[in-house]
N, C-alpha and C positions, 0 to 999 in steps of 0.2 A: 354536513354529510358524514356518517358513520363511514370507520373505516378503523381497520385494524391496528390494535394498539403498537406494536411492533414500528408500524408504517408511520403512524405519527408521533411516533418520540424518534424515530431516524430524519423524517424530514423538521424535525425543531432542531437537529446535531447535535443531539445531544451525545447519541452513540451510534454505533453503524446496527442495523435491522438485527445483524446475529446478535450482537451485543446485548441490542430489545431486547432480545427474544429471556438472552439470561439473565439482565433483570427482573424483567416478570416472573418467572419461575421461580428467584431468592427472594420474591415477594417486599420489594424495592418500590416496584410500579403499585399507584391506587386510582380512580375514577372515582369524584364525588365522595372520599371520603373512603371507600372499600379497597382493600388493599386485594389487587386481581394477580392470581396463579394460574391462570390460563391462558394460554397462547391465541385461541380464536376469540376471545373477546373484544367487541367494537365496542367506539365510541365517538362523538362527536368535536372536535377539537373548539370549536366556534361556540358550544356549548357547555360540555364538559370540564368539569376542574380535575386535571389530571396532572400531575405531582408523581417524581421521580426522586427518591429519596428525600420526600418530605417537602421537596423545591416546584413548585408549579411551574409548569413548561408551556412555551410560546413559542406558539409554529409562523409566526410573521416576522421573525427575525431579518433580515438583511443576508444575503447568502455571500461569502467568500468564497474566494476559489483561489489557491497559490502556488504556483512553482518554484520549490526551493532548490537550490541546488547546496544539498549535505555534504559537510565536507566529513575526512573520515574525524573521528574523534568526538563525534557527536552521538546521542543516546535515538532512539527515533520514537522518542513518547510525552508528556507532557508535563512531566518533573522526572527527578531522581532522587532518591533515599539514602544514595552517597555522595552526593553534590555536585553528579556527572554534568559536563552539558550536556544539553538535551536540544532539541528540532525549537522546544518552543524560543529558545534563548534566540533562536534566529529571524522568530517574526511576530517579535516584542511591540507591544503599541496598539493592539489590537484591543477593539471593545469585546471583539466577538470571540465565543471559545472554538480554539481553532483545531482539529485534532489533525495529526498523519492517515492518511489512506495508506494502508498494507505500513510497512516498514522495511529500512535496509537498517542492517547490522552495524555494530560499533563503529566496525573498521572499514565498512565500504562508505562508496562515495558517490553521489550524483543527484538523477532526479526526485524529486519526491514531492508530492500533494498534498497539501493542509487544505481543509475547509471546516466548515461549518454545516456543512447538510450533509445527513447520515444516510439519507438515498443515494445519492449519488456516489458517498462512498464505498458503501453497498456496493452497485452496480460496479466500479470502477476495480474493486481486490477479490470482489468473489469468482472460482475458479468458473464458476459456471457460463462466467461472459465470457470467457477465451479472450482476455484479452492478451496479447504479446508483451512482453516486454522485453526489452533488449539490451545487452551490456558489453563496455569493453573490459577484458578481461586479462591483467598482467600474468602470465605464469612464468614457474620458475624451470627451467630450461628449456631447450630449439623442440620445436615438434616436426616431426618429418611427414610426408602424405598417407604413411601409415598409417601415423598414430592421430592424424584428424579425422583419417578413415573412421578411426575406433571413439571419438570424439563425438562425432555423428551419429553413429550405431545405437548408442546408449549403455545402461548399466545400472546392475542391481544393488541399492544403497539398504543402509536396514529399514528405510521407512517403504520400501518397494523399487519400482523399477521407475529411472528416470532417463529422459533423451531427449534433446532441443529439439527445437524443429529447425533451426539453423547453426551452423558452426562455420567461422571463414577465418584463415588468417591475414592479417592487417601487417605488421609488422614480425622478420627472424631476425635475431641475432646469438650468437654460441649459445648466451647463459641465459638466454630469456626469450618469449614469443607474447606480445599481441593478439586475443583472440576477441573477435565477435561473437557472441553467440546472442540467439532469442530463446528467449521461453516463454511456456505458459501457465501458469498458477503459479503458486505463491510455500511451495513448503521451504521449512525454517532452514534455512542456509543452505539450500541445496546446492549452487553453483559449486561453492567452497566444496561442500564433503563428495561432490561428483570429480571434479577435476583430482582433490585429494586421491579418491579410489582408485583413479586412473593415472597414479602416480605423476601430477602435477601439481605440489604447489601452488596455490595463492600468493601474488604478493601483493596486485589491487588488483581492485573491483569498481565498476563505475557504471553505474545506469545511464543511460545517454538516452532511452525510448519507451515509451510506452503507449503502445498503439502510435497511431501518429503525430502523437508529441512527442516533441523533440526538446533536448537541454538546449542544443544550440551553445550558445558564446556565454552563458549566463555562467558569472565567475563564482566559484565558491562562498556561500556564504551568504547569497545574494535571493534575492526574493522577485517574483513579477506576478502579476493577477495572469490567471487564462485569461483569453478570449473569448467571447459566446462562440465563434466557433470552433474553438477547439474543446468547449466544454459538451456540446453537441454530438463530436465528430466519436469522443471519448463515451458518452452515453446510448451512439449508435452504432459501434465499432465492434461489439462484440459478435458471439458467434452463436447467441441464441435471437 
């Protein structure tokens, strides 16, 4: 069955669909020997000899699915070029190439997704499914009902205007507060440079949710496969 190039070099995981999409375009992707620059190009996987940087690609691979739980100090990509650790160093062993869905930053900590199918990955970091994600959040001094008031409200960062759709406090103490919050999409560090503008320090950061999955007890460092249905729940969670 014909089907778009994009669609089938995501579901072989090789890369998530945007990703596709920019390979095709730096003329990377070929069909049968023609090296394709166009984005609506089909073709048939079962038939086609289709080759992503010269490597022929196999959509019947075996699919993973894993919940890591990052600890901080770790990269969230699949090497490094300074000899950082990285996400892969923690689910070593693998035949299958395993990438991160979306990413958390050097310094934060918690859940995070490797697979091997770029559909799903797709589906699971693009803004467009609304998916939640939710985090515990260390800051550096007491927050009063004010200032969760204004926590709540939102605020304009330079990449535009950002605001959870939840905020609660968990834990006060003098020099520090506990905060909950969800969000939804994925721009670069935004937790950090939000609470920063609002004159609150970072000092950790921890994914604990995404949609309804949950880290649970899984101790740093540590790996488990989903569930079908929590891989299900996660591909029918969103909000289109």
């Amino acid at each position: 069955m014909n089907e778009r190039l994009q669609k089938i070099i995501a579901a072989a995981g090789i890369a998530s669909r945007r990703a596709a999409e920019s390979l095709i375009l730096e003329g990377l992707v070929s069909v049968n020997g023609e090296v394709v620059t166009e984005l609506g190009r089909k073709a048939d996987p079962s038939k086609d000899v289709i080759r992503v940087r010269g490597v022929r690609i196999a959509v019947d691979t075996e699919k993973v699915y894993l919940m890591v739980h990052k600890p901080a100090g770790y990269l969230t990509a699949m090497s490094d070029n300074r000899g950082r650790k990285t996400t892969s160093d923690l689910v070593s062993g693998f035949a299958e190439r395993l990438v991160p869905v979306g990413r958390l930053d050097y310094a934060s900590e918690g859940l995070l997704i490797v697979t091997n199918d770029g559909e799903f990955s797709y589906r699971v970091q693009h803004p467009k499914f609304k998916l939640p994600k939710t985090y515990r959040v260390k800051l550096q001094g007491s927050v009063t009902p004010a200032e969760l008031g204004a926590i709540r409200k939102g605020a304009s960062l330079s990449d535009g205007f950002f605001k959870p759709l939840e905020a609660a406090i968990d834990r006060l103490n003098r020099k520090s507060a506990w905060i909950t919050v969800t969000i939804v999409g994925g721009r670069n560090r935004v937790l950090r440079r939000y609470f920063e503008a609002l004159g609150f320090p970072v000092r950790r950061l921890v994914r604990v949710a995404i949609a309804g999955l949950k880290l649970g007890d899984l101790k740093p460092g540590d790996f488990r496969p989903l569930k079908a249905s929590e891989i299900r729940e996660l591909l029918g969670g969103g909000g289109q």
